[in-house]
N, C-alpha and C positions, 0 to 999 in steps of 0.2 A: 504493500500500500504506500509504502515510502516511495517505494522507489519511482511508484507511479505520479504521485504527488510532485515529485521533483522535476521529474520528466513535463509535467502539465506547466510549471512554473519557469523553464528551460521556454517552452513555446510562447508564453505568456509575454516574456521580455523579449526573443524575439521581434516578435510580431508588434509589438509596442515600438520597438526598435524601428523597426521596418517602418512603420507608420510615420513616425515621426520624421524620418530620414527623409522620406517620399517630401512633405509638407515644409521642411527646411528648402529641398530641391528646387520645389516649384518656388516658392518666395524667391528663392535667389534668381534662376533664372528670368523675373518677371520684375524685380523689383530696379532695375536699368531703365527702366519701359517706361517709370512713373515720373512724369511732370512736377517738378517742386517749386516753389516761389513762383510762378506764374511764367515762369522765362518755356517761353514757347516759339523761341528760336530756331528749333529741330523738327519742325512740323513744317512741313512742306509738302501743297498741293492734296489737303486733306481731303477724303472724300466726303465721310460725313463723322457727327456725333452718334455716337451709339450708345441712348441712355438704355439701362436693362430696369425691366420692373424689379419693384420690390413691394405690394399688394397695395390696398385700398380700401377704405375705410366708407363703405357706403358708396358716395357718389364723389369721391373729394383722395389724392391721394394719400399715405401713410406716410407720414412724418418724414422716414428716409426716402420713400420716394419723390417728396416735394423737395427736398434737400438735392438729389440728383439731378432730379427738373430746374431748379433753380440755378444748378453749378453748368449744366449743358445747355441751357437761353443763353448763360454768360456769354459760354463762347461762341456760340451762333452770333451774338451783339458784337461780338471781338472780331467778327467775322474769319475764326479759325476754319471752320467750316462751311461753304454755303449750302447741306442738310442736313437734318436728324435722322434718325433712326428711334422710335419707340419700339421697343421689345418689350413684351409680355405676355401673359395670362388669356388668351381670349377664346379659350379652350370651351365654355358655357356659356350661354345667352344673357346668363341674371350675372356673370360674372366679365368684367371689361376692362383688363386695365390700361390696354393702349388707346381707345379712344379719351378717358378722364383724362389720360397723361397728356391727347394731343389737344384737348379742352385748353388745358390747364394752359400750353405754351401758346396756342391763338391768345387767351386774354390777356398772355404778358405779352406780345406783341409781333409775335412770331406769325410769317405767314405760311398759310394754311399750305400751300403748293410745293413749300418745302421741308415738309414733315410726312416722313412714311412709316406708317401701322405694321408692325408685324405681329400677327394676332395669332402666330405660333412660337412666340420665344416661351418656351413651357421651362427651360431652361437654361442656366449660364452659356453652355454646352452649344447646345441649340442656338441658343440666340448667334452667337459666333457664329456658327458653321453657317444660318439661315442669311448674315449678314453678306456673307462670302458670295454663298451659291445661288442667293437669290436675288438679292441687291445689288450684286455686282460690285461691291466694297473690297477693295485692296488695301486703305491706307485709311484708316479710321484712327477717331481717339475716344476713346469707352470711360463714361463714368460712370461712377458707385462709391460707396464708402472702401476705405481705405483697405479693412481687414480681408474683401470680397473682391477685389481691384488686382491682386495677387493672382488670384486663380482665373480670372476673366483673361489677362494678358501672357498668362501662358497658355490659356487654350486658342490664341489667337497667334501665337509663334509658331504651336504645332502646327495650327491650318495653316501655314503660310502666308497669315495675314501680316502686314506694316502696322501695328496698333501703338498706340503711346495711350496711357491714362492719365486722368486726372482723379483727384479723389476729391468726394462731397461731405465733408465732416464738420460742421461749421456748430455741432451740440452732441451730448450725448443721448446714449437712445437707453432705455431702459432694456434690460435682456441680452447688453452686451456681452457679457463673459458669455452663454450660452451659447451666441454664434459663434464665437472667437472657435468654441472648443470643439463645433458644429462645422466651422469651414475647414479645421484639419481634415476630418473624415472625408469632405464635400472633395478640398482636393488630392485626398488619394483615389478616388473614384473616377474625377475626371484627370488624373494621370492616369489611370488604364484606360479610359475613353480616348486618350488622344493616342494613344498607342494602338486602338480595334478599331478608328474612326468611324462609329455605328453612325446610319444616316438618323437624322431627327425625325421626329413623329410624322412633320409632311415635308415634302418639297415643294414644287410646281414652277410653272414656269417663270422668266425670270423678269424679275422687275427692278432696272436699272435704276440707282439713286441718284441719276444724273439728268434725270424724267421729273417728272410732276407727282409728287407725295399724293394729289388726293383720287390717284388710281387704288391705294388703297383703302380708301373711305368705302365702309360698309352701310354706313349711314344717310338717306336723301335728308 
């Protein structure tokens, strides 16, 4: 029984080990990527902004996601980019997060024609790969909060996308430690993902983000 015990505690660290090493990996390769002091000197000929959801609170984004919406207007206004990209959730009828999201950037002032819906970013993952294969995005810059800005920009080296982030942390969010310990696991899962590169839930044909955003309005 000892000996088995030992043996079980031998895998235990292990695999701890392993995990860990994975989630150091990715931060580092990814952490070059990220935009600091505003010096956006290294961006050149961007395609667009790719904000990624983070849910919604009724009719009106969550907290961090108003935080991301507010850091990717910026530079739409900076004119880093001349379009977005909304990724998220729009997997259910009663559930929408990239229309509130592209709500949200019209009444800050953002026009409608250069804002495209993607109503299959069901994931980090996804959202990336759908940016590539279906927007025709080569050279983006992705934001998010900081701790989740790690694993978005390595899974956009793997695709052989040109990404640089910026990160949207301007408060704290309640529940932090939770993802903190939430995004190691996230990106060991998607470093096998970029290693099996599985297609995402849909593709379809392709819609250039160098077009008119409101080809993806599902909305009259």
């Amino acid at each position: 029984m000892k000996k088995i015990f030992k043996i079980l505690i031998v895998i235990a660290v292990i695999c701890i080990t392993l995990v860990l090493s994975i989630n150091f990996y990715v931060v580092e390769i990814a952490k070059d990527k990220m935009i600091k002091d505003n010096n956006y000197s290294s961006l050149k000929d961007v395609d667009c902004i790719l904000i990624l959801g983070a849910g919604i609170w009724g009719d009106k984004p969550s907290p961090m996601l108003e935080d991301r919406l507010k850091e990717g207007i910026k530079l739409y206004k900076d004119s880093i980019a001349p379009k977005i990209i909304m990724s998220g959730d729009h997997g259910r009828e009663e559930y929408d997060e990239v229309n509130i999201m592209k709500e949200y950037a019209i009444e800050q002032g953002v026009t409608s024609e250069d804002i495209f819906m993607d109503h299959a970013g069901f994931s980090t993952y996804e959202s990336i790969y759908r940016a590539k294969e279906i927007f025709d995005a080569d050279n983006i810059v992705i934001v998010t909060q900081e701790y989740h800005l790690y694993r978005a920009l390595y899974i956009a080296d793997k695709l052989d996308i040109n990404a640089h982030g910026v990160n949207s942390d301007p408060r704290k969010y309640s529940g932090q430690t939770f993802r903190e310990l939430r995004e190691i696991l996230a990106r060991n899962k998607d470093f096998i993902n970029c290693i099996i590169k599985p297609k995402p839930t849909y593709l379809g044909e392709s819609i250039p983000v160098s077009g008119d955003g409101d080809i993806t309005n599902d909305k009259q």
